[in-house]
Short mmCIF file of the C-alpha atoms (twelve columns), coordinates in Angstrom:
data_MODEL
# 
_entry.id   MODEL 
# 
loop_
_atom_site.group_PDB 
_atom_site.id 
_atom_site.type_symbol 
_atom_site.label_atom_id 
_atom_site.label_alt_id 
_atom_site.label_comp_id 
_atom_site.label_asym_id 
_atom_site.label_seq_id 
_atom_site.Cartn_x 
_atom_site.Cartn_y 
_atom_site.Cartn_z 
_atom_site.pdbx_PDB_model_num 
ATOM 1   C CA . UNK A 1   -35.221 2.909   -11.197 1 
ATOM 2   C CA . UNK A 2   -33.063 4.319   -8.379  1 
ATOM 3   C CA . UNK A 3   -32.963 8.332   -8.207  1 
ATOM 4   C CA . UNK A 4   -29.550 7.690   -5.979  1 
ATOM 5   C CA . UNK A 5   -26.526 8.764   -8.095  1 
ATOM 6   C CA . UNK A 6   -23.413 6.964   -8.867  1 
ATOM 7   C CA . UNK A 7   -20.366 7.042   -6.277  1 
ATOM 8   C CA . UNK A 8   -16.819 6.872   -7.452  1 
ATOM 9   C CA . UNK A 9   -14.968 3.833   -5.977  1 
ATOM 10  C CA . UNK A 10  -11.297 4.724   -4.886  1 
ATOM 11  C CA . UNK A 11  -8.242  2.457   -3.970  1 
ATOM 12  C CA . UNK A 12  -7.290  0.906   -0.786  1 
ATOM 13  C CA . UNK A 13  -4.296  1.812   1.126   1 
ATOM 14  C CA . UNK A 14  -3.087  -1.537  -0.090  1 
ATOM 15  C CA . UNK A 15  -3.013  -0.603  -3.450  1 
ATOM 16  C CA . UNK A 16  -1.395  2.648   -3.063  1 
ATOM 17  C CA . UNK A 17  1.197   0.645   -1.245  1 
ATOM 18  C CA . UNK A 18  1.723   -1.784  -4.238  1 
ATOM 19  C CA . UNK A 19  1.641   0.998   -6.712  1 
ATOM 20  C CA . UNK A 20  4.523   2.939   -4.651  1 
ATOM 21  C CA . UNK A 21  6.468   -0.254  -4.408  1 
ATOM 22  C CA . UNK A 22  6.085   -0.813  -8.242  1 
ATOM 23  C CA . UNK A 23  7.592   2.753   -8.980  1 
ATOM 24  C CA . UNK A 24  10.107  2.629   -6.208  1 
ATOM 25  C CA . UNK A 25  12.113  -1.233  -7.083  1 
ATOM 26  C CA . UNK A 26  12.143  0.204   -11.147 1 
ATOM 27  C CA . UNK A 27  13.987  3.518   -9.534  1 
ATOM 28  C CA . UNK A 28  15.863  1.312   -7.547  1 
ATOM 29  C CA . UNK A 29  17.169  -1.214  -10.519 1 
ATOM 30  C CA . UNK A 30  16.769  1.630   -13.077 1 
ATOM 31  C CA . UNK A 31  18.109  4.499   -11.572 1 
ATOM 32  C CA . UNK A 32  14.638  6.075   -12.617 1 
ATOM 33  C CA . UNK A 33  11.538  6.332   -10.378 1 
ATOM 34  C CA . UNK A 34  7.949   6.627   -13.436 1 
ATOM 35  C CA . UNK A 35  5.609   8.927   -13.274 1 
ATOM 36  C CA . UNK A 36  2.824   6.609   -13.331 1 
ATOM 37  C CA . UNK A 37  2.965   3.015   -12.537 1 
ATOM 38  C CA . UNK A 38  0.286   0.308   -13.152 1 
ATOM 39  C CA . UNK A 39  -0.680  -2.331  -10.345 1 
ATOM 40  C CA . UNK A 40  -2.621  -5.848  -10.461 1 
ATOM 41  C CA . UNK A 41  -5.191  -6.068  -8.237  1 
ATOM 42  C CA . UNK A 42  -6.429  -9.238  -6.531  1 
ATOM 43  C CA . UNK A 43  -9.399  -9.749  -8.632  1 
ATOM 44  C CA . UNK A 44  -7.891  -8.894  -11.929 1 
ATOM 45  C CA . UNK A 45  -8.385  -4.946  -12.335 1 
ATOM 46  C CA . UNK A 46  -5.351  -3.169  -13.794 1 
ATOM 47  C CA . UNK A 47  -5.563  0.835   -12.435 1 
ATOM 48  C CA . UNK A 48  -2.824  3.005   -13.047 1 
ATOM 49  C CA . UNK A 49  -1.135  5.164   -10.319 1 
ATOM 50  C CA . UNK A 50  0.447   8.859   -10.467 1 
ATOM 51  C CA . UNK A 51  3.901   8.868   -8.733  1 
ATOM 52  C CA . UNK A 52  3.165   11.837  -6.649  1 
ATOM 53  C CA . UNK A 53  6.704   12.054  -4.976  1 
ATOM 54  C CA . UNK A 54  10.207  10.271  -5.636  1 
ATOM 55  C CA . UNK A 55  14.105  9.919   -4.251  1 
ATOM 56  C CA . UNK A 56  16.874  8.226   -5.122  1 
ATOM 57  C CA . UNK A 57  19.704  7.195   -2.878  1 
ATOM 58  C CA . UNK A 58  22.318  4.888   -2.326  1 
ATOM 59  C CA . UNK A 59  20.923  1.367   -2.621  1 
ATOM 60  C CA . UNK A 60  17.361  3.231   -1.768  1 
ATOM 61  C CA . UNK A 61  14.380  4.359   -4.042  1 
ATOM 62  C CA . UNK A 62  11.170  5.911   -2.575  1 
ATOM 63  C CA . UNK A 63  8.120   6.909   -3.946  1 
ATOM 64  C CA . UNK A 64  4.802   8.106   -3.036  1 
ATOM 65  C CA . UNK A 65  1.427   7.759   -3.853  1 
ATOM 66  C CA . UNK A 66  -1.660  10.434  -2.515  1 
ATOM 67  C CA . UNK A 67  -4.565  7.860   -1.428  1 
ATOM 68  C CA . UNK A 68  -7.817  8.689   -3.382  1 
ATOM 69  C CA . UNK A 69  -10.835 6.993   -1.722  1 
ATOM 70  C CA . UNK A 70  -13.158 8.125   -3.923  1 
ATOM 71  C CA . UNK A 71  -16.652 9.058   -2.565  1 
ATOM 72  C CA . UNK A 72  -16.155 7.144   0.464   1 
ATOM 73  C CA . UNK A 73  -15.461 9.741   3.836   1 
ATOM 74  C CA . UNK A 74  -12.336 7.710   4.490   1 
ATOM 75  C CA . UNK A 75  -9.991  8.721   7.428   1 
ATOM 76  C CA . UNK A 76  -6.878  8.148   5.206   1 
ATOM 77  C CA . UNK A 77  -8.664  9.762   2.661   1 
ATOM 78  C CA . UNK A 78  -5.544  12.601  0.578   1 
ATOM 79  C CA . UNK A 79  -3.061  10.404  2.590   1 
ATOM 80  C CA . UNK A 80  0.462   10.169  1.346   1 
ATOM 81  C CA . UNK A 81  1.595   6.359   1.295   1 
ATOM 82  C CA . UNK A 82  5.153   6.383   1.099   1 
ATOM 83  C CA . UNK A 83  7.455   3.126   0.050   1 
ATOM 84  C CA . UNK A 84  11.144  3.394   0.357   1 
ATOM 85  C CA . UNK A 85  12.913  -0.366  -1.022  1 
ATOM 86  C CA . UNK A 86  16.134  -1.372  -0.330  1 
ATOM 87  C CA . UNK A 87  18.070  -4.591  -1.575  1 
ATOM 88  C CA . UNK A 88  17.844  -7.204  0.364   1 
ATOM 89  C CA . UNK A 89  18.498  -10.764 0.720   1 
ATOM 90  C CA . UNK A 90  15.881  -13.697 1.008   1 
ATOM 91  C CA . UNK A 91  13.014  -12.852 -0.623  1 
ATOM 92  C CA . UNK A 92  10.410  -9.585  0.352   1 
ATOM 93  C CA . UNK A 93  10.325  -8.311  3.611   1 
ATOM 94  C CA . UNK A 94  8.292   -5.921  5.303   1 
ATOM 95  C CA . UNK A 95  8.877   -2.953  7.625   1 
ATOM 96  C CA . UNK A 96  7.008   0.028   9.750   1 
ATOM 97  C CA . UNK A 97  8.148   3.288   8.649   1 
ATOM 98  C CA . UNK A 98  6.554   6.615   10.238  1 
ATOM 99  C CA . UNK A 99  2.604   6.471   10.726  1 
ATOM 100 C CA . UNK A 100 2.330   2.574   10.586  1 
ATOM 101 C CA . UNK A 101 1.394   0.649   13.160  1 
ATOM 102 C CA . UNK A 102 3.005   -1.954  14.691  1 
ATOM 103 C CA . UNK A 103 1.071   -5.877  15.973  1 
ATOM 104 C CA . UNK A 104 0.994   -5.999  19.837  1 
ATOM 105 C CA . UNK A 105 -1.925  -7.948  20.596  1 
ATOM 106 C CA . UNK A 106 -3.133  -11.249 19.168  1 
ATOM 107 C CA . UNK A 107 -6.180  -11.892 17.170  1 
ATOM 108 C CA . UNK A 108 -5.448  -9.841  14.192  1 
ATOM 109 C CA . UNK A 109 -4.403  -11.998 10.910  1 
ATOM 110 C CA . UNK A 110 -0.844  -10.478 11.166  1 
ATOM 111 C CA . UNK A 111 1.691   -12.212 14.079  1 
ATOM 112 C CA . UNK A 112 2.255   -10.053 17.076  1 
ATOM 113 C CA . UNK A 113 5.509   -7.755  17.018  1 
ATOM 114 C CA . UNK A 114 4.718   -7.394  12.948  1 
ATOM 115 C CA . UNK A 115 4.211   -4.639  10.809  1 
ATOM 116 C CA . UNK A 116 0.549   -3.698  10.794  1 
ATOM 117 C CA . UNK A 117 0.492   -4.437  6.564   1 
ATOM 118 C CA . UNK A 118 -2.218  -6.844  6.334   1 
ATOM 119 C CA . UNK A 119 -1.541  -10.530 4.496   1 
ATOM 120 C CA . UNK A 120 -3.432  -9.475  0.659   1 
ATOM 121 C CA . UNK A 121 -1.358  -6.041  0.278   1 
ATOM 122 C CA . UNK A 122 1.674   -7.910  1.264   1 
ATOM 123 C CA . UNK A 123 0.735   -10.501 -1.495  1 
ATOM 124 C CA . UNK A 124 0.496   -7.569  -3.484  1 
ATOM 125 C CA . UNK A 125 3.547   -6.201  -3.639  1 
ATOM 126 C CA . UNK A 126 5.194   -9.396  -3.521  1 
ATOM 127 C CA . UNK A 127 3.868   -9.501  -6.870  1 
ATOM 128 C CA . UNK A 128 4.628   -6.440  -7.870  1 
ATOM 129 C CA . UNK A 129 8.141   -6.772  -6.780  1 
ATOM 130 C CA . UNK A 130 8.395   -10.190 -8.713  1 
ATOM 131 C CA . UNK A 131 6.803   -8.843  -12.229 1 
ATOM 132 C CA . UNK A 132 9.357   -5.940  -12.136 1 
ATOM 133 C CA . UNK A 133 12.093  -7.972  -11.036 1 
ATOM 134 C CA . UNK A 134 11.891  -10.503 -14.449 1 
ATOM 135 C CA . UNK A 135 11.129  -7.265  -16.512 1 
ATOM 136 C CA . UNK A 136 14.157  -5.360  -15.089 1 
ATOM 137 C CA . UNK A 137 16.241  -8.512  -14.901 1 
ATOM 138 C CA . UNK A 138 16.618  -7.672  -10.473 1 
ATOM 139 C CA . UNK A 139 17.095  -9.983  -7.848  1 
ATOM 140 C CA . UNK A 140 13.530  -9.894  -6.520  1 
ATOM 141 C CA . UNK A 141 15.038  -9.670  -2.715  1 
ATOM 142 C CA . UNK A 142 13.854  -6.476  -1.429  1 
ATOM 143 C CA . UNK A 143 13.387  -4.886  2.440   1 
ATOM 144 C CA . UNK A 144 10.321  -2.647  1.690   1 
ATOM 145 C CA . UNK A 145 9.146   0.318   4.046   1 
ATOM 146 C CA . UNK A 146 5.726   1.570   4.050   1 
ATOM 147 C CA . UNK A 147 5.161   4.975   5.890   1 
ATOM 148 C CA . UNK A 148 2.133   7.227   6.250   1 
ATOM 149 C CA . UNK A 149 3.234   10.647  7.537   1 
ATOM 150 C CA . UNK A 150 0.734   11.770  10.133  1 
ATOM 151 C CA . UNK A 151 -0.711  8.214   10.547  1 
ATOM 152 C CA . UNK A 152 -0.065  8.011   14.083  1 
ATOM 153 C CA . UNK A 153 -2.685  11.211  14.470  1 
ATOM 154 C CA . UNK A 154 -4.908  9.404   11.850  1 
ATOM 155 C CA . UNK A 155 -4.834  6.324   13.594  1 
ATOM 156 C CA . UNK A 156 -6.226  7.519   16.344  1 
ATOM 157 C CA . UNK A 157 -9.528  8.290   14.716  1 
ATOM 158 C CA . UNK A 158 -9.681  4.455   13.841  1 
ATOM 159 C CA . UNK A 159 -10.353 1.410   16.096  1 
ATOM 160 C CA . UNK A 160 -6.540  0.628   15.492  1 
ATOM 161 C CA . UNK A 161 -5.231  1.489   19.318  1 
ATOM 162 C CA . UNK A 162 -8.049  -0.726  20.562  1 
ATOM 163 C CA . UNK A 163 -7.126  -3.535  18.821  1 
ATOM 164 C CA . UNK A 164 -3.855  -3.231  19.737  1 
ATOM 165 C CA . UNK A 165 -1.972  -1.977  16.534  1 
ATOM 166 C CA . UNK A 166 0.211   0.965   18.163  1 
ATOM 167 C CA . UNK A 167 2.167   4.088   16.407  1 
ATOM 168 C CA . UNK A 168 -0.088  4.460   12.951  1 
ATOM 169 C CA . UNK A 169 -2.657  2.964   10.622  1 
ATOM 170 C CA . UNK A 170 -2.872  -0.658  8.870   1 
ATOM 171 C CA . UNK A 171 -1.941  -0.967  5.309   1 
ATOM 172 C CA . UNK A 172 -5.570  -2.394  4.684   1 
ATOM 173 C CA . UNK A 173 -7.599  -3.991  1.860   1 
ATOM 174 C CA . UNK A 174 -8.864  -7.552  0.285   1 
ATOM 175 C CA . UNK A 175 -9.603  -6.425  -3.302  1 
ATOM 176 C CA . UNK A 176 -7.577  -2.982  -3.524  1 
ATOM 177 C CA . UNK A 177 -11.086 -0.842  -4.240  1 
ATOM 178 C CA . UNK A 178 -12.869 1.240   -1.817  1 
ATOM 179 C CA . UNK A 179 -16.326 1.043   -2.226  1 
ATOM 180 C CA . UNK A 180 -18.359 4.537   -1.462  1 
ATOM 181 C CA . UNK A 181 -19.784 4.252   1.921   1 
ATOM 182 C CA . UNK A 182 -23.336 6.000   1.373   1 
ATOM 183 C CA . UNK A 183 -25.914 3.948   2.990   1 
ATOM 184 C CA . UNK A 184 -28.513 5.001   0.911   1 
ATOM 185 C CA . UNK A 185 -26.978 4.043   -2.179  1 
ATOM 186 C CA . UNK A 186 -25.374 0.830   -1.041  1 
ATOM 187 C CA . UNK A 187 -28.589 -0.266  0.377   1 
ATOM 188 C CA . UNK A 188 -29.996 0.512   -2.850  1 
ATOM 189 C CA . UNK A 189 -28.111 -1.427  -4.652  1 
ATOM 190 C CA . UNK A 190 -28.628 -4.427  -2.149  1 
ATOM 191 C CA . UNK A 191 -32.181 -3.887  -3.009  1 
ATOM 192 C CA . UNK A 192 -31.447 -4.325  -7.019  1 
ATOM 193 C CA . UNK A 193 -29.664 -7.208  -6.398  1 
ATOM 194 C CA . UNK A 194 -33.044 -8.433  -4.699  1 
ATOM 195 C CA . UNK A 195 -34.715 -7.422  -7.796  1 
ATOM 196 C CA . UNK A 196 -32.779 -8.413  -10.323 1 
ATOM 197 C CA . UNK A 197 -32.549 -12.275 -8.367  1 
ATOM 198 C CA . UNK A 198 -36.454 -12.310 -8.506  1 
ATOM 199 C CA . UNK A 199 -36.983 -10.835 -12.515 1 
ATOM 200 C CA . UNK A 200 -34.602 -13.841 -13.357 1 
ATOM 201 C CA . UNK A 201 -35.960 -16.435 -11.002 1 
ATOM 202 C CA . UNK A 202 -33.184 -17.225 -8.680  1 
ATOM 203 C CA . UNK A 203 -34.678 -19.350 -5.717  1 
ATOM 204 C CA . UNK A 204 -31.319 -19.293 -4.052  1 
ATOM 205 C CA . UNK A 205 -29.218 -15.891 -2.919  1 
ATOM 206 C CA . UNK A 206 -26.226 -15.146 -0.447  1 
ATOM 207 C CA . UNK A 207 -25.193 -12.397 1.364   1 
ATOM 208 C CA . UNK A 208 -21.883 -11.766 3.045   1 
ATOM 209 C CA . UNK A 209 -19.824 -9.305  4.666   1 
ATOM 210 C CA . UNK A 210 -16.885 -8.988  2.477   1 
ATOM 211 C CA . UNK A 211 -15.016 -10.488 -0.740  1 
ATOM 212 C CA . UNK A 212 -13.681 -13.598 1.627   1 
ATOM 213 C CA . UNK A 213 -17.132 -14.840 2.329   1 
ATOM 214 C CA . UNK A 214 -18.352 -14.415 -1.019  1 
ATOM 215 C CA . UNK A 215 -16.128 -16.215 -2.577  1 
ATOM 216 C CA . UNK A 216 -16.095 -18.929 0.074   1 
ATOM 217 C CA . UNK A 217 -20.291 -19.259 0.147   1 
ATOM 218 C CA . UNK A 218 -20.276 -18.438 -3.704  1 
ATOM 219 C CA . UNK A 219 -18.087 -21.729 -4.585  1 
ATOM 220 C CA . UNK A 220 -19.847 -24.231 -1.667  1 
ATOM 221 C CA . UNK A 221 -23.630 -23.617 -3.242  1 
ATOM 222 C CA . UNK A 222 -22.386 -23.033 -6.519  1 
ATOM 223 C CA . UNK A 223 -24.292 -19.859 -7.617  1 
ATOM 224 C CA . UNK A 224 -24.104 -17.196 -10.213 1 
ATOM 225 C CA . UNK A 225 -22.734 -13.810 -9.697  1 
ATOM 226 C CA . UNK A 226 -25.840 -12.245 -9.796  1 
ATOM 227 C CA . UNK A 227 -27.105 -14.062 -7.251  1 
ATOM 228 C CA . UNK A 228 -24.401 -12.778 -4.719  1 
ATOM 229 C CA . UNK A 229 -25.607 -9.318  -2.781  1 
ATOM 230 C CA . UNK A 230 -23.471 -6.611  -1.681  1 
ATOM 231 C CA . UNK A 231 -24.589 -7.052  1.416   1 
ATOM 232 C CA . UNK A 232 -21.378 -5.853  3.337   1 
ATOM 233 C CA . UNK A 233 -22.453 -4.041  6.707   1 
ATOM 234 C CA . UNK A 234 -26.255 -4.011  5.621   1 
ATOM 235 C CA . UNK A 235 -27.405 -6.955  6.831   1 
ATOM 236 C CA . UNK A 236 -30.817 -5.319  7.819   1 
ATOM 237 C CA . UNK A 237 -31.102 -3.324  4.716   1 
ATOM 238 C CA . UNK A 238 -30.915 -7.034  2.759   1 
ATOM 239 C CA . UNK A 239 -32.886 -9.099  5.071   1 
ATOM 240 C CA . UNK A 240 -35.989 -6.743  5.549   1 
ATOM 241 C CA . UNK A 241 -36.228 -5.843  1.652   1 
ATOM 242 C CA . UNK A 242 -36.020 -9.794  1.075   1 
ATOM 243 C CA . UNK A 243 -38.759 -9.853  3.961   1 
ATOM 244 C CA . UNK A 244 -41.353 -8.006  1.691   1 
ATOM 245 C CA . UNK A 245 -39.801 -9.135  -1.381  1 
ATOM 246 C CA . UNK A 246 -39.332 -13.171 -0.642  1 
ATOM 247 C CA . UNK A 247 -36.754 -15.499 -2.233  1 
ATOM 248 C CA . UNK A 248 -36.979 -19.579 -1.198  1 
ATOM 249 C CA . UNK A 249 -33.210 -20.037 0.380   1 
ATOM 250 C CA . UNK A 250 -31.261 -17.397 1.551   1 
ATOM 251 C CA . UNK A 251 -27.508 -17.448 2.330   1 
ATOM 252 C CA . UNK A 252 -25.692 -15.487 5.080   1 
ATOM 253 C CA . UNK A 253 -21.884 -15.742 5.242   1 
ATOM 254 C CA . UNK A 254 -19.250 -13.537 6.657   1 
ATOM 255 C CA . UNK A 255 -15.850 -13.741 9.232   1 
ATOM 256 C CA . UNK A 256 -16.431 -14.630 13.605  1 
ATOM 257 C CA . UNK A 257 -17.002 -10.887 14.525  1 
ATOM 258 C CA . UNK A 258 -19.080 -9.557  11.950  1 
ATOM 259 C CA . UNK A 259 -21.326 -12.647 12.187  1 
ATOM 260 C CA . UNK A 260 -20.881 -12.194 16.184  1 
ATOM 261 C CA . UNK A 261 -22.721 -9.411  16.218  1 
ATOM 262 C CA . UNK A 262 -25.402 -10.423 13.911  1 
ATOM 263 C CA . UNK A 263 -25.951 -13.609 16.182  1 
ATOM 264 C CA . UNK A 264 -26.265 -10.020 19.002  1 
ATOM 265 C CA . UNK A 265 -28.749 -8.720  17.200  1 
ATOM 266 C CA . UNK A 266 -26.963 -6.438  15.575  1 
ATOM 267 C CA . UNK A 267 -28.318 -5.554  11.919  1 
ATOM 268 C CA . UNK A 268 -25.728 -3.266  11.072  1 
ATOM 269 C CA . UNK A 269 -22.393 -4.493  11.041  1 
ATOM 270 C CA . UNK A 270 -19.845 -1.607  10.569  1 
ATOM 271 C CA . UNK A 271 -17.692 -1.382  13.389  1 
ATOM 272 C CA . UNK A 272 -18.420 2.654   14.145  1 
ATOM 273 C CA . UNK A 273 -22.139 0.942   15.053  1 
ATOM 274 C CA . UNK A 274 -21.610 -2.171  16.918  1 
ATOM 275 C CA . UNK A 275 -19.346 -4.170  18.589  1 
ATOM 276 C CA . UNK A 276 -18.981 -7.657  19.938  1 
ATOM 277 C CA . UNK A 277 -19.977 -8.369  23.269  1 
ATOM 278 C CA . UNK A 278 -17.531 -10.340 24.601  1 
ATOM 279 C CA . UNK A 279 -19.614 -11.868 27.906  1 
ATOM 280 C CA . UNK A 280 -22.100 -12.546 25.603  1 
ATOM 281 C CA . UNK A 281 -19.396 -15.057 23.884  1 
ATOM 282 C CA . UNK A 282 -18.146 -16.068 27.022  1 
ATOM 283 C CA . UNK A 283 -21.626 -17.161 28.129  1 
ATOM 284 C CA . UNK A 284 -22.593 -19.142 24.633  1 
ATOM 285 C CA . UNK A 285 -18.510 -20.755 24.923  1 
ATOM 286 C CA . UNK A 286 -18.784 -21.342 28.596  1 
ATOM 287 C CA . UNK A 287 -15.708 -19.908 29.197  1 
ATOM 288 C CA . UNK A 288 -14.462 -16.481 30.142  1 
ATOM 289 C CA . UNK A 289 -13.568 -14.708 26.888  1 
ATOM 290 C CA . UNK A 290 -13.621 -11.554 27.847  1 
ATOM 291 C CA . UNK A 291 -10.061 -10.520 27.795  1 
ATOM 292 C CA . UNK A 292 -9.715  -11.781 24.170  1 
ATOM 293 C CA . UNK A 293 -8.949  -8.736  21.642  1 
ATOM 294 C CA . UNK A 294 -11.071 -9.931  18.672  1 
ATOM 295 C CA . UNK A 295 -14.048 -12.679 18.031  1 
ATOM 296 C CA . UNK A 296 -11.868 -14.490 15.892  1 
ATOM 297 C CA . UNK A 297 -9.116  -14.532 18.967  1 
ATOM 298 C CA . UNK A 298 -12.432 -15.902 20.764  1 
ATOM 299 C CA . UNK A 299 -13.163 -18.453 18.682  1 
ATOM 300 C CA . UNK A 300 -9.757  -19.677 18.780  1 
ATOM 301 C CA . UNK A 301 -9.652  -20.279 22.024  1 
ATOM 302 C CA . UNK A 302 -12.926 -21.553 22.389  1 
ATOM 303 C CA . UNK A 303 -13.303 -23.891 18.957  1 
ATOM 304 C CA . UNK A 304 -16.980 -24.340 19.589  1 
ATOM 305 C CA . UNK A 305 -17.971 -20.984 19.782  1 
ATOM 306 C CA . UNK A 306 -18.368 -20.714 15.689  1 
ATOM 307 C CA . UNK A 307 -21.136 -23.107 15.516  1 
ATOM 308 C CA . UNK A 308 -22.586 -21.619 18.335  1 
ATOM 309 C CA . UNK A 309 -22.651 -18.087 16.768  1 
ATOM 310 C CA . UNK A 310 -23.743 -19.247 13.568  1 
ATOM 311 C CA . UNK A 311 -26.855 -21.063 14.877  1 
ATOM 312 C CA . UNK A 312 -27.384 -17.852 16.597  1 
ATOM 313 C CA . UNK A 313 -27.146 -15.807 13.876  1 
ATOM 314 C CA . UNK A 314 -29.646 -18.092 11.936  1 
ATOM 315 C CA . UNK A 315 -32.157 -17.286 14.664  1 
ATOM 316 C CA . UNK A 316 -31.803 -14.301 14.175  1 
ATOM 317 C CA . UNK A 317 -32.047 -14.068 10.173  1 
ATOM 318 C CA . UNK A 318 -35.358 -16.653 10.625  1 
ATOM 319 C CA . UNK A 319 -37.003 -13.727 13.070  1 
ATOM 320 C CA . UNK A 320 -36.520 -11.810 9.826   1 
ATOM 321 C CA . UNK A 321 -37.500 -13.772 6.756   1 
ATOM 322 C CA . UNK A 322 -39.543 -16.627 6.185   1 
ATOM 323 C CA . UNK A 323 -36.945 -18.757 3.902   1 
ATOM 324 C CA . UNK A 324 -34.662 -21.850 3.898   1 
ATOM 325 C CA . UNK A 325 -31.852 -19.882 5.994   1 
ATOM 326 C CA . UNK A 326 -27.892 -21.027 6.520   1 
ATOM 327 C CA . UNK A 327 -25.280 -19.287 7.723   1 
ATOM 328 C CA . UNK A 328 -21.649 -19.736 6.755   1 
ATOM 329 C CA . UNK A 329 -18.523 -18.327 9.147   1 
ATOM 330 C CA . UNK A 330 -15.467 -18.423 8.081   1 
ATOM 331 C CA . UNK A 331 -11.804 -16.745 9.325   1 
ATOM 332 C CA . UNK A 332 -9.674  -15.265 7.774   1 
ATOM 333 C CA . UNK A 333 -8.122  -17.491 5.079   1 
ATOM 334 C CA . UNK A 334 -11.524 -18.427 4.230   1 
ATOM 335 C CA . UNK A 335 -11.764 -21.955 5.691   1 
ATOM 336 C CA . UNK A 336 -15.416 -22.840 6.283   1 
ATOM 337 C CA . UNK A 337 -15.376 -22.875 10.457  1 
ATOM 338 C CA . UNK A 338 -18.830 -23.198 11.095  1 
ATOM 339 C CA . UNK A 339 -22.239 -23.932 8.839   1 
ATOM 340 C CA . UNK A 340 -25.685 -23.782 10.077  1 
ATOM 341 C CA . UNK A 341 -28.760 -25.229 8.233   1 
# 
C-alpha cells in the first residue's frame, strides 16, 4: 500500500468562470447576486461555489469567485476570476476583461483576434447561462466578461506570451478539476492502476495525456475504466513500471505536441520539462515547420506529419516495453488523426 498521502483536487479556472457567470446572470435577471452558486461540470460533478465578491448596475451584474487549486502549486492559484454579464442579443458571447489574454497567433483551438477562454469553459457557461435563463424565465442572450486582476503579471510566469496569447492568462480546463501535481503521488497512482490491471487480469491498458484522449482511445478499443491510467505527463513513470510489471497490449494516446515530444524522446511531457522541436518536425514532414507556433499548427500544415509522429512515438514506447504497442493522436476535438499498430 502507498505511504504517499492524499492531495486535494481544486477547480479549474474554467469552472470558477462558470460558477461566476451562474451568480452574476441570476443578479442580473433577479436583481440579487447568491452567495453560493452550484455549477455542472463536463463529466457530471456538481461542486458548489462561494460568491466571494458582487455588483449590481445598470443592465450589469458581476461576481467573483477566489480560484482554489487545491494541492496543486498552480500559478493562478488564490486568483480572483471576475464575470461581469450584460444583456445582449444573439445568443452568448465572450469578451477579455483585465488580466485575460487575447489570440494573436494561430495554432491554439481558439481563432486568432479571440478571447483567450478556451472552447469547454465557454461550453460551460453557455450552459450555465441557458439552465438559469429557463429557471429565471431570461432571454439567454448575454455579452459575458471574464477578468483576472493581475493576470497580465501572472501570465507571464506561464508559456502564454510564447504562444502568442498577449495581455493575461487563458480561462483553461477540459473537466473543470485540477488534479494535484505531486509527481510522487501521481506516479503512484499510475503504478496502482498497473496493479490493479494485473490482480484483475486485464491483457489490454491505455495511457493518455489528458481527458480528450481517454475518452477517444477508451471508446475505439472498448475497455473498462479501470483499465485507463492516469498517465497524464508521466509517460516514463507508466511505461518503465509496466516494463518490470508486463501487460500483453499497451495503449498510448494523447494530442500532436504532447505525443511530439514523446516520438523526441521525451518521457516527461509537462511543458515546464520539454518542448517540441520544431526542425525535428520539419525534418520527419519534409518541410520547414519551424516558424509554426504549436505541433498541432504543424501538423496542419503538414497532414502527414501525425502518422509520422505516431510511428515515432511507438518506437519509442517498444525501446521501453516488450508488448503489443499502438499509439493514438488525436487534436483537439478528439478526431482520431493518426493510429499506429
Amino acid at each position: 500500500m502507498s505511504d504517499v498521502p492524499p492531495l486535494r483536487r481544486g477547480w479549474t479556472t474554467g469552472a470558477c468562470a462558470t460558477a461566476a457567470t451562474r451568480a452574476a446572470v441570476e443578479g442580473l435577471w433577479t436583481g440579487r447576486v447568491p452567495a453560493e452558486v452550484t455549477i455542472r461540470l463536463p463529466r457530471g460533478q456538481t461542486p458548489s461555489f462561494v460568491i466571494a465578491g458582487a455588483r449590481l448596475g445598470e443592465g450589469w451584474a458581476e461576481a467573483e469567485v477566489v480560484k482554489d487549486a487545491g494541492d496543486d502549486p498552480d500559478v493562478t492559484h488564490g486568483a480572483t476570476i471576475r464575470v461581469r454579464v450584460r444583456a445582449s442579443a444573439g445568443g452568448v458571447t465572450f469578451r477579455a476583461g483585465e488580466g485575460v489574454g487575447i489570440v494573436t497567433k494561430p495554432g491554439l483551438p481558439i481563432p486568432v483576434g479571440e478571447p483567450a477562454i478556451n472552447p469547454v469553459p465557454r461550453a460551460m457557461m453557455d450552459e450555465a447561462v441557458a439552465e438559469a435563463a429557463v429557471l429565471f424565465g431570461a432571454d439567454p442572450g448575454v455579452e459575458i466578461t471574464v477578468s483576472v486582476p493581475g493576470g497580465a503579471e501572472i501570465a507571464r510566469r506561464t508559456w502564454n506570451p510564447r504562444l502568442g496569447i498577449e495581455g493575461g492568462l487563458s480561462i483553461l480546463g477540459t473537466t473543470g478539476i485540477v488534479r494535484p501535481f505531486s509527481c510522487a503521488a501521481w506516479i503512484a497512482s499510475i503504478h496502482r492502476g498497473v496493479d490493479v490491471a494485473r490482480a484483475d487480469g486485464l491483457t489490454h491498458v491505455a495511457g493518455c495525456t489528458g481527458a480528450t484522449s481517454e475518452r477517444v482511445v477508451q471508446a475505439l478499443h472498448g475497455l473498462p475504466d479501470h483499465a485507463m491510467l492516469d498517465m497524464g505527463d508521466f509517460a516514463g513513470g507508466m511505461l518503465k513500471y509496466i516494463a518490470r510489471h508486463p501487460i500483453p497490449r499497451v495503449t498510448v494516446g494523447g494530442g500532436v505536441g504532447k505525443l511530439a515530444k514523446l516520438a523526441q524522446g521525451a518521457l516527461d511531457l509537462h511543458s515546464k520539462r520539454s518542448q517540441v522541436d520544431l526542425a525535428l518536425l520539419s525534418d520527419w514532414a519534409g518541410q520547414d515547420l519551424t516558424g509554426c507556433n504549436t505541433a498541432l499548427e504543424a501538423a496542419t500544415r503538414a497532414p502527414d506529419l501525425p502518422a509520422r509522429i505516431a510511428e515515432e512515438a511507438r518506437a519509442r514506447v517498444l525501446g521501453i516495453v516488450e508488448a503489443e504497442v499502438d499509439v493514438v493522436v488525436i487534436d483537439r476535438a478528439g478526431e482520431v488523426l493518426a493510429h499506429a499498430r
